[in-house]
TIFILUM-54012 format. One line per 10 residues: number of its first residue (from 1); for each residue x, y, z of N, C-alpha, C, O. Coordinates in steps of 0.1 Angstrom, whole numbers. Example, Ala and Ser with C-alpha at 12.3 -4.5 7.8 and 13.67 -1.06 7.14 Angstrom:
! residues 2
1> 132,-57,78,123,-45,78,132,-33,78,142,-33,85; 128,-22,71,137,-11,71,129,0,79,134,11,80 .
! end
This chain:
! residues 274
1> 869,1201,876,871,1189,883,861,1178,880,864,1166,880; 849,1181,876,840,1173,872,840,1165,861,833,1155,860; 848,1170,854,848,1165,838,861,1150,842,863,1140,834; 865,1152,851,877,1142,856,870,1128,863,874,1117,863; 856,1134,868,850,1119,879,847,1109,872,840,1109,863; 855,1096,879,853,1089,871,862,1081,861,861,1071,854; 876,1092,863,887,1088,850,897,1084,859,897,1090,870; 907,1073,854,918,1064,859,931,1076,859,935,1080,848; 938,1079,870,950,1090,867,961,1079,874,958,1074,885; 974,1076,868,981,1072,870,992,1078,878,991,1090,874 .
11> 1000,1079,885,1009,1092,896,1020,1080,896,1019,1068,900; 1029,1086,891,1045,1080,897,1051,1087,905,1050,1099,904; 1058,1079,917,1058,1087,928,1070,1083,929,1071,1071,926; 1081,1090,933,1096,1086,936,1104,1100,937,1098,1111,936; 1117,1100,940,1126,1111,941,1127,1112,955,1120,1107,964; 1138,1118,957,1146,1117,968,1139,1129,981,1143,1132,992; 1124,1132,973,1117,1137,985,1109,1127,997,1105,1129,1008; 1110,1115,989,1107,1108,999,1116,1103,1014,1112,1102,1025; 1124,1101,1010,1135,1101,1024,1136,1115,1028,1148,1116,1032; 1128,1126,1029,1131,1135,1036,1126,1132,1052,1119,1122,1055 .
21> 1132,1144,1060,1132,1140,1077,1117,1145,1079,1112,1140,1090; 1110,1153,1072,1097,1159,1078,1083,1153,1070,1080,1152,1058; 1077,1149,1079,1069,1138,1076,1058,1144,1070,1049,1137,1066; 1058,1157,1069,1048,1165,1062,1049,1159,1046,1041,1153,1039; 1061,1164,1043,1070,1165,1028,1066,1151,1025,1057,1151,1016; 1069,1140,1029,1067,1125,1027,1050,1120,1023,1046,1112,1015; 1040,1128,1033,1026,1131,1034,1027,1136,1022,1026,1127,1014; 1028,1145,1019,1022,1150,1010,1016,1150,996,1009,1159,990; 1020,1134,991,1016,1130,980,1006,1122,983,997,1122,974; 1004,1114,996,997,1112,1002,984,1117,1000,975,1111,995 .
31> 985,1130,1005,971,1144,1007,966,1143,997,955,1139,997; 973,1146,985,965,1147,969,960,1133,965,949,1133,960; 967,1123,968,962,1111,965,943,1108,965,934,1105,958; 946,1111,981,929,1112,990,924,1123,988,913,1124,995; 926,1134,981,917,1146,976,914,1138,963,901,1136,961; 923,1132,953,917,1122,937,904,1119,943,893,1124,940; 908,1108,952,902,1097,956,880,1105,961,868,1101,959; 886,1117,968,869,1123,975,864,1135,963,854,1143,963; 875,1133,952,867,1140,940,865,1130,928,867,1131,916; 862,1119,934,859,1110,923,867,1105,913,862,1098,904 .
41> 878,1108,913,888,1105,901,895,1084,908,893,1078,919; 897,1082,903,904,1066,902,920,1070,906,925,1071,895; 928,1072,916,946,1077,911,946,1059,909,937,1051,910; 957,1057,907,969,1040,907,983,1050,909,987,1058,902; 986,1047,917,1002,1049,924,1013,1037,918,1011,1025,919; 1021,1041,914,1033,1035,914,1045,1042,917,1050,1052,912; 1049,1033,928,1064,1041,932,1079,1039,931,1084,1028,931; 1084,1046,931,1099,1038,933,1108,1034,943,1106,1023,948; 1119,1042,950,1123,1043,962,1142,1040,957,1149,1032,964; 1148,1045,945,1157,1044,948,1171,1043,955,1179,1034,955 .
51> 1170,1053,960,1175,1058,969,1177,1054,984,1187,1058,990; 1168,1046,991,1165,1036,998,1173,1020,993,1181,1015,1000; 1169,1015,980,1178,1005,975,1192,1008,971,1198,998,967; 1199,1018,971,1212,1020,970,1216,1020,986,1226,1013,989; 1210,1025,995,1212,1025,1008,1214,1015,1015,1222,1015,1024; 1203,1000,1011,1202,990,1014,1213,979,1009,1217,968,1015; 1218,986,995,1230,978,987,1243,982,993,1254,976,992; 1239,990,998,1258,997,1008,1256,987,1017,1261,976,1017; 1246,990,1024,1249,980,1036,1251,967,1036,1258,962,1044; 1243,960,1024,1252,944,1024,1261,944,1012,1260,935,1004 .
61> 1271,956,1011,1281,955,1003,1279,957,988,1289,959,982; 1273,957,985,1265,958,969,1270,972,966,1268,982,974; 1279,971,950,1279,982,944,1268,987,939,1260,980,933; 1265,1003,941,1254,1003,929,1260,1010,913,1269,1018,910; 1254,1004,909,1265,1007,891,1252,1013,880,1245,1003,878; 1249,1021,874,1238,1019,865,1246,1026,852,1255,1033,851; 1238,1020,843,1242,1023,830,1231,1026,824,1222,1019,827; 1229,1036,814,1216,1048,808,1208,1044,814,1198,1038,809; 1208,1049,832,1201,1055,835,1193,1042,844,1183,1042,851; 1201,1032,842,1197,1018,848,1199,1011,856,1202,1001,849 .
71> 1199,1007,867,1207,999,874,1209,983,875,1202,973,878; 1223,986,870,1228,970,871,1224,963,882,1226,968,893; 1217,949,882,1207,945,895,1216,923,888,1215,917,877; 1222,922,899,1226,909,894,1217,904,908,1210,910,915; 1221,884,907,1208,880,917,1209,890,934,1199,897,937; 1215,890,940,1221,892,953,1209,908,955,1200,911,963; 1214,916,942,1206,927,938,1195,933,940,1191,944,945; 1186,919,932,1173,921,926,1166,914,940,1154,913,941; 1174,908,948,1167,902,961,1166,917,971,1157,919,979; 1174,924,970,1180,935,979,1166,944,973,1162,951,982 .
81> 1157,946,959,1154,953,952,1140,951,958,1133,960,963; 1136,939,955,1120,934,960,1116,939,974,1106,944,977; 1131,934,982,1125,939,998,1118,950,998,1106,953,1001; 1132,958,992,1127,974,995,1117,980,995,1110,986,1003; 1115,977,977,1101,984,972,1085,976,977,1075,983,980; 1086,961,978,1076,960,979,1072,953,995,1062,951,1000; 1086,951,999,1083,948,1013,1082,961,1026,1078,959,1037; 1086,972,1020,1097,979,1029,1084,994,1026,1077,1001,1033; 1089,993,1013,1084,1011,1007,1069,1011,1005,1063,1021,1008; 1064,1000,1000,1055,997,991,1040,1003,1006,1032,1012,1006 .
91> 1043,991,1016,1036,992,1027,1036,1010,1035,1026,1015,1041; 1047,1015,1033,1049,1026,1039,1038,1039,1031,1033,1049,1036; 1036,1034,1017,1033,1042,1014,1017,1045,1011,1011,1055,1008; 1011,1027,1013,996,1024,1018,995,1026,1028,983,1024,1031; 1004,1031,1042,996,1037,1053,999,1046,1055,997,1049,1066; 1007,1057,1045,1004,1072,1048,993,1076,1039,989,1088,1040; 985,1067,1028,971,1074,1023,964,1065,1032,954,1064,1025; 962,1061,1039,952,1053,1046,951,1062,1062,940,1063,1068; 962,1066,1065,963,1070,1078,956,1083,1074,951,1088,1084; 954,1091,1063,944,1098,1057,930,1104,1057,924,1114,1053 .
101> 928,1088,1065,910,1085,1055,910,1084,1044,899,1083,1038; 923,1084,1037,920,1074,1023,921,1064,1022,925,1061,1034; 919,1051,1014,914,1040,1010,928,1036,1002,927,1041,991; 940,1030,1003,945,1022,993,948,1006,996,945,1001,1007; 954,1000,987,956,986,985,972,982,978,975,982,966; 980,979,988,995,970,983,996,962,969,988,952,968; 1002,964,962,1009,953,950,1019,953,948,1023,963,943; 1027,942,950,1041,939,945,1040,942,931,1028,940,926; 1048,945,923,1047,945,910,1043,934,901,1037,933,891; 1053,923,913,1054,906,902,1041,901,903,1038,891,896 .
111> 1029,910,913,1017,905,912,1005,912,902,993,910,903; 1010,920,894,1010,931,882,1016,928,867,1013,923,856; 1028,935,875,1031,934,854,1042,923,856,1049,920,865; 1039,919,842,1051,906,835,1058,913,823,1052,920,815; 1074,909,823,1080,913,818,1091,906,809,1090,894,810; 1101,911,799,1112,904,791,1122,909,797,1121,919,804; 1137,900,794,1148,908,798,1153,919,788,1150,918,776; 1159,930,793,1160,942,791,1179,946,787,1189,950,794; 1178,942,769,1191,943,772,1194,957,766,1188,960,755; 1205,967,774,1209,978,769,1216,976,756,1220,965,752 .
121> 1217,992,747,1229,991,734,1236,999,738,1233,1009,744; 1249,993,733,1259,1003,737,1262,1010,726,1254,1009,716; 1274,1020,726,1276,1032,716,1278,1027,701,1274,1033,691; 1285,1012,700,1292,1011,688,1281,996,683,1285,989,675; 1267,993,691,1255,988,689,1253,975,694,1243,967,693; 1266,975,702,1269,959,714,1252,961,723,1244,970,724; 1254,948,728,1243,943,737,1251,945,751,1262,941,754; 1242,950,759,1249,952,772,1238,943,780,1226,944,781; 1246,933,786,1239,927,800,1235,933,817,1242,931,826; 1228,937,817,1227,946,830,1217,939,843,1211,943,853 .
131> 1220,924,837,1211,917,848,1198,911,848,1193,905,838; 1190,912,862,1176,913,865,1170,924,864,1164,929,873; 1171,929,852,1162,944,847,1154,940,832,1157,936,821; 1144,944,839,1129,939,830,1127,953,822,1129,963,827; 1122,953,810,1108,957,804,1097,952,803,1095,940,800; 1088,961,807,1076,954,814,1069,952,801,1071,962,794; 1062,943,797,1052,937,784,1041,931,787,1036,923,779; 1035,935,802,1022,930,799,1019,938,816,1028,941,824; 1006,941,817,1002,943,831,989,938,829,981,939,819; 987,929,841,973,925,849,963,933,853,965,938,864 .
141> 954,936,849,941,951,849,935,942,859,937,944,871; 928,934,855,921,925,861,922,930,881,914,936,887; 933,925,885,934,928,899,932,944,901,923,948,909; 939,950,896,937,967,897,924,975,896,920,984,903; 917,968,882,898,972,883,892,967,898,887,976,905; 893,954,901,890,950,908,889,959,925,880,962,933; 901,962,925,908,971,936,899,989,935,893,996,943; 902,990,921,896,1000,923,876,1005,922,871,1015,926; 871,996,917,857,992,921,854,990,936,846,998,941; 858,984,942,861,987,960,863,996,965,863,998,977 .
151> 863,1006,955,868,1021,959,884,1022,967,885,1030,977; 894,1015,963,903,1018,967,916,1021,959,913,1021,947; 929,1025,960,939,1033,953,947,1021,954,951,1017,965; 948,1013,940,961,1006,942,976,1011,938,981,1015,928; 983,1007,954,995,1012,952,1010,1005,948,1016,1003,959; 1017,1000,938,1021,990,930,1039,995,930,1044,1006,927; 1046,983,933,1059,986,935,1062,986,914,1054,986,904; 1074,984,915,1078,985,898,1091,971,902,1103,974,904; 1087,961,902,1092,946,902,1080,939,889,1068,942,886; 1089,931,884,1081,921,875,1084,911,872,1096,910,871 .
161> 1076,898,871,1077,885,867,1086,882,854,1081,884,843; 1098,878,854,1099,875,836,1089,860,833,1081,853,841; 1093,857,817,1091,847,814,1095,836,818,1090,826,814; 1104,837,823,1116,824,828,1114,827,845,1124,827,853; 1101,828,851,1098,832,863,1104,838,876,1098,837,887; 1115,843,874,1124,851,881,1119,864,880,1113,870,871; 1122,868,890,1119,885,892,1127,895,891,1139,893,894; 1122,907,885,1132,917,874,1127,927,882,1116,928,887; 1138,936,882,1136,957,886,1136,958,871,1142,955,861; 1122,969,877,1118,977,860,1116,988,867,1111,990,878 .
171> 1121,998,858,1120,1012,862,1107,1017,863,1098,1013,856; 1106,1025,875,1095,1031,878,1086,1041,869,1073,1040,870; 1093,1049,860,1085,1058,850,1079,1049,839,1068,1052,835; 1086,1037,833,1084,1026,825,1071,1018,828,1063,1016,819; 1070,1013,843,1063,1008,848,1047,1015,847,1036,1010,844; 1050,1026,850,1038,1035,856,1032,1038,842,1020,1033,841; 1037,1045,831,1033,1043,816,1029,1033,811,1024,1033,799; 1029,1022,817,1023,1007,810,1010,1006,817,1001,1001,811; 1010,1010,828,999,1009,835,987,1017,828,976,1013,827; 991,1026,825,983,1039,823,980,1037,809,971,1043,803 .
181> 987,1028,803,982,1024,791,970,1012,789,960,1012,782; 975,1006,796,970,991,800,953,997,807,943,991,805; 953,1004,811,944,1009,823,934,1019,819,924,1024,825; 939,1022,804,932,1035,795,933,1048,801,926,1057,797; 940,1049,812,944,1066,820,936,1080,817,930,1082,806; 937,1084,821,934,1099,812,944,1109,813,946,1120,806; 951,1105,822,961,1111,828,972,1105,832,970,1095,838; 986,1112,829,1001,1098,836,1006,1110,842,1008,1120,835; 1008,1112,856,1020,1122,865,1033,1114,870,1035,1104,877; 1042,1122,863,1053,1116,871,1060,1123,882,1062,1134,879 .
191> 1062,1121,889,1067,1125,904,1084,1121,909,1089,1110,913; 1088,1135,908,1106,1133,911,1109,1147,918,1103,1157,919; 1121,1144,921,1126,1158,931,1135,1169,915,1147,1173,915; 1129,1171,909,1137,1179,897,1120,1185,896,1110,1177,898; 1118,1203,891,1107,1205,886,1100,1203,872,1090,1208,867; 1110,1191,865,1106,1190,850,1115,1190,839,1125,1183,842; 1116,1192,830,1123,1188,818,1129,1203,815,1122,1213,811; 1143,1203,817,1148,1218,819,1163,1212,807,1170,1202,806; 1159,1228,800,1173,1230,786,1186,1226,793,1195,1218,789; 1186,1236,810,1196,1234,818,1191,1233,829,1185,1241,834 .
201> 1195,1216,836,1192,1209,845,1201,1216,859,1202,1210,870; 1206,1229,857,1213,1236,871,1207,1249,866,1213,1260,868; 1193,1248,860,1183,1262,856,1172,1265,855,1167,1268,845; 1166,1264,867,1151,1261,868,1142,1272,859,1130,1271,855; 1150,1280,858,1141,1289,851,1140,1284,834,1133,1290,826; 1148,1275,830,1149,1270,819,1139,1256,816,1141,1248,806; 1134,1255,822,1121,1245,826,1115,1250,814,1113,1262,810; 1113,1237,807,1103,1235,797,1091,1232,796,1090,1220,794; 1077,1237,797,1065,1238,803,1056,1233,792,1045,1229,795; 1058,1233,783,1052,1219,772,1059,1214,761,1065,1221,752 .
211> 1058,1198,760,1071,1191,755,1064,1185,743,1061,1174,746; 1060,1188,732,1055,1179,717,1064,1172,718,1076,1174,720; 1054,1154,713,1065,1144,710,1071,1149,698,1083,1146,698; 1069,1153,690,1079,1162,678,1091,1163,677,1100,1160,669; 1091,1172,694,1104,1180,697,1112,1166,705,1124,1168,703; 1111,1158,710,1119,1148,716,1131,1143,711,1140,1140,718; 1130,1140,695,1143,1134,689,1155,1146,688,1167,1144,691; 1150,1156,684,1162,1171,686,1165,1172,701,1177,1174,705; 1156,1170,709,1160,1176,723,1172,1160,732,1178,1159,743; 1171,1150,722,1178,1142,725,1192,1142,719,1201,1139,726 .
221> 1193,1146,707,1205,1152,704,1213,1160,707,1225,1159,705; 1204,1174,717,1212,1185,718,1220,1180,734,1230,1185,739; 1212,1170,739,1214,1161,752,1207,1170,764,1210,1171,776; 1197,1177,758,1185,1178,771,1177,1171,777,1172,1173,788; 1175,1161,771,1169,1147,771,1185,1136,776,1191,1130,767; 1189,1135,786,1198,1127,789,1196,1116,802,1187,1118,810; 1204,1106,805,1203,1095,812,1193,1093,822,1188,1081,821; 1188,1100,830,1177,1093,837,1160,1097,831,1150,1090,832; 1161,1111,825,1154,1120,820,1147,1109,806,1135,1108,804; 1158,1103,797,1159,1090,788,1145,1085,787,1137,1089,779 .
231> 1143,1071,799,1130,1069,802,1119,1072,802,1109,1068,796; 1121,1081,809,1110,1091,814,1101,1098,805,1090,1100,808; 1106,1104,793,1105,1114,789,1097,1101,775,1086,1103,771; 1109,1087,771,1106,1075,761,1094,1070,766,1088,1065,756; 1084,1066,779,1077,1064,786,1062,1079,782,1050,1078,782; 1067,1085,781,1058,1097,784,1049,1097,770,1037,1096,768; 1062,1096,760,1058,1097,749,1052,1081,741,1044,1081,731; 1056,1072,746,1043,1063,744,1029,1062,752,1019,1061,746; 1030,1063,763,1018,1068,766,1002,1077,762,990,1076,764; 1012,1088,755,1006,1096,747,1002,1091,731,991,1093,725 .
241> 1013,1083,727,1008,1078,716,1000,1064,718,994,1058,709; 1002,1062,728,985,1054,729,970,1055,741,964,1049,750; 971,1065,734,955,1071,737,956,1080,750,946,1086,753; 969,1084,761,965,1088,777,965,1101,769,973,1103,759; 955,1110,774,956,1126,772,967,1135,771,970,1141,760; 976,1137,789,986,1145,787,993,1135,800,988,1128,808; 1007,1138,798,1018,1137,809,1024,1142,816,1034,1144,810; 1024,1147,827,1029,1157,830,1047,1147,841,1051,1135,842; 1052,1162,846,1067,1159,847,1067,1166,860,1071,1177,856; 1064,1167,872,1062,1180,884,1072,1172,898,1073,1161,903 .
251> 1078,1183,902,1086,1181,913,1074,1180,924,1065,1188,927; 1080,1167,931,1074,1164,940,1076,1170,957,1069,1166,967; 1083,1178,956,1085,1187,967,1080,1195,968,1082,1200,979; 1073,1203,959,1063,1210,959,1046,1206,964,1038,1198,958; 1044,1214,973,1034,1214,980,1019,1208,967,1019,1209,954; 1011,1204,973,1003,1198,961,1005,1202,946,996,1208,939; 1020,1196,941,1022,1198,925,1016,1192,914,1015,1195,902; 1010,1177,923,1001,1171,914,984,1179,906,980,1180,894; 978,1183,922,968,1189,920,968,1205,914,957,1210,912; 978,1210,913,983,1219,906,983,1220,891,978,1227,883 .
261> 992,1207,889,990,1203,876,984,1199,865,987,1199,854; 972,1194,871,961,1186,870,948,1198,868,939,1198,860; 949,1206,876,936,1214,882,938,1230,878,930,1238,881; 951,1232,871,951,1247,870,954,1247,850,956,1236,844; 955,1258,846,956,1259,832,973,1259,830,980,1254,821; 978,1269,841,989,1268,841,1002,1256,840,1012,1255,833; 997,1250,848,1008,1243,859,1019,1243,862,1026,1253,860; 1025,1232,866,1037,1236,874,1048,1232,871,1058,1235,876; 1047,1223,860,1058,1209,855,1060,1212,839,1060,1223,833; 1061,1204,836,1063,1199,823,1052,1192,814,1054,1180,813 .
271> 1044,1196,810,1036,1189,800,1036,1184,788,1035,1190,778; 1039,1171,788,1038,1163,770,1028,1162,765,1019,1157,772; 1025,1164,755,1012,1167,748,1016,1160,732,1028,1158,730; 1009,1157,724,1005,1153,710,1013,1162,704,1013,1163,692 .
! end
C-alpha cells in the first residue's frame, strides 16, 4: 500500500449497480473511495449513470437508440443527459463519499474536458451522425490538481464542451482514460455490473484475468471484444500506451472489488497490461 501514497488512481464508476434498492450496494464504492483517500492515494472518480438517462428519456418521451455501443443524443437528448449526470448523479455521488468522512468535490464534465464531434463508421465505411456525442481531446488538470492538493476526490460527470460551444455526452470509460492520462495515473479502474472481459459474456467462469494489448485485435475479431466492451477495452488500451501502469475491468457489485484489485496479487477483474 505504501508504494501507492501519493499516486493519482482514476475509478470509473457506473453499471446498473448503482440504481440498486440497498444503499449499502450504492455505498460501497463510496467506502473504497475514502479508504484511497486515508491511505494516501489521490482517487478522481468519473461516473456515468446510464441507466438513470434512459429512464429520464422515457419519461419525456425520448427514444433511447445507441449505435456501437453509443447513444444517439440529438438536442432535446443531450439536455435530458447533462441534468442527469451532472445535476442529478454527479451530486449524489459527492455526498455518499462525503457522508463518509471523506472529502470529495463536484465537476460537470463541460467544466473539465473539451471535446470534437464524434462521428461513428459504419460497415461499408459511411459516416454515421449520432448527434451531441463527443470525443473528448483535451481535459483541464489545472482545476483537478488544484482539488486534489485540498485534499479532496474530484468527482466528474462524462459531459464536454465541443469547439463550437455546445455540450456533448462522452462516454464514460473514454472520459475516465483521458483523465488518467491527462493526470499521469498510475492506475485506471473501471467499474460496471459485468465481472470483466469474459470469452462468454453468459460465463463467468470464462473471465479473462489478464488482457495484453497484443491480444485485443484477435479478441475483436472472434467478437469477444463487442459493442459496449468496444470502448472500454479501446480506452484501456490507450491508457496503457501512454504511460498509466495497469487497467483493470472489476464488477462493481462486488463488495470492495476495487481494493481487491488494486491491493491483492490476485484480483478480481480483468487486467490490461503492456
Amino acid at each position: 500500500m505504501q508504494r501507492f501514497r501519493g499516486q493519482t488512481f482514476v475509478i470509473k464508476y457506473g453499471g446498473s449497480f448503482m440504481d440498486s434498492p440497498d444503499p449499502e450496494v450504492r455505498r460501497g464504492v463510496a467506502r473504497d473511495v475514502v479508504f484511497l483517500e486515508a491511505a494516501g492515494i489521490k482517487p478522481v472518480v468519473v461516473h456515468g449513470g446510464g441507466n438513470a438517462i434512459t429512464r429520464a428519456m422515457d419519461a419525456a418521451g425520448l427514444a433511447a437508440i445507441f449505435i456501437q455501443g453509443m447513444r444517439v443524443t440529438d438536442e432535446a437528448a443531450v439536455k435530458v443527459v447533462e441534468q442527469v449526470l451532472s445535476r442529478e448523479i454527479n451530486p449524489e455521488v459527492v455526498a455518499a463519499i462525503n457522508s463518509l468522512k471523506g472529502r470529495a468535490r463536484g465537476f460537470s464534465g463541460t467544466e473539465i474536458f473539451t471535446c470534437r464531434k464524434l462521428w461513428l463508421t459504419g460497415a461499408a465505411g459511411e459516416k454515421i451522425d449520432a448527434g451531441f456525442v463527443g470525443e473528448v481531446t483535451g481535459v483541464k488538470t489545472e482545476p483537478l490538481r488544484a482539488c486534489m492538493v485540498e485534499g479532496f476526490t474530484p468527482v466528474i460527470s462524462p459531459t464536454a464542451r465541443g469547439e463550437d460551444g455546445q455540450i456533448y455526452n462522452c462516454n464514460a470509460d473514454v472520459s475516465a482514460a483521458q483523465a488518467a492520462i491527462a493526470l499521469r495515473a498510475k492506475r485506471l479502474v473501471f467499474m460496471s455490473d459485468v465481472p470483466g472481459l469474459m470469452r462468454d459474456p453468459k460465463d463467468e467462469a470464462t473471465l479473462i484475468p489478464q488482457l495484453r494489448v497484443g491480444e485485443v485485435d484477435g479478441l475483436k475479431r472472434a467478437g469477444v471484444v463487442d459493442k459496449g466492451m468496444i470502448p472500454k477495452v479501446d480506452s484501456a488500451v490507450a491508457a496503457i500506451k501512454a504511460g498509466v501502469d495497469k487497467v483493470s475491468m472489476v464488477d462493481g457489485r462486488m463488495a470492495h472489488s476495487v481494493l481487491l484489485e488494486i491491493f491483492t496479487d490476485q484480483g478480481v477483474g480483468t487486467e490490461v497490461v503492456m
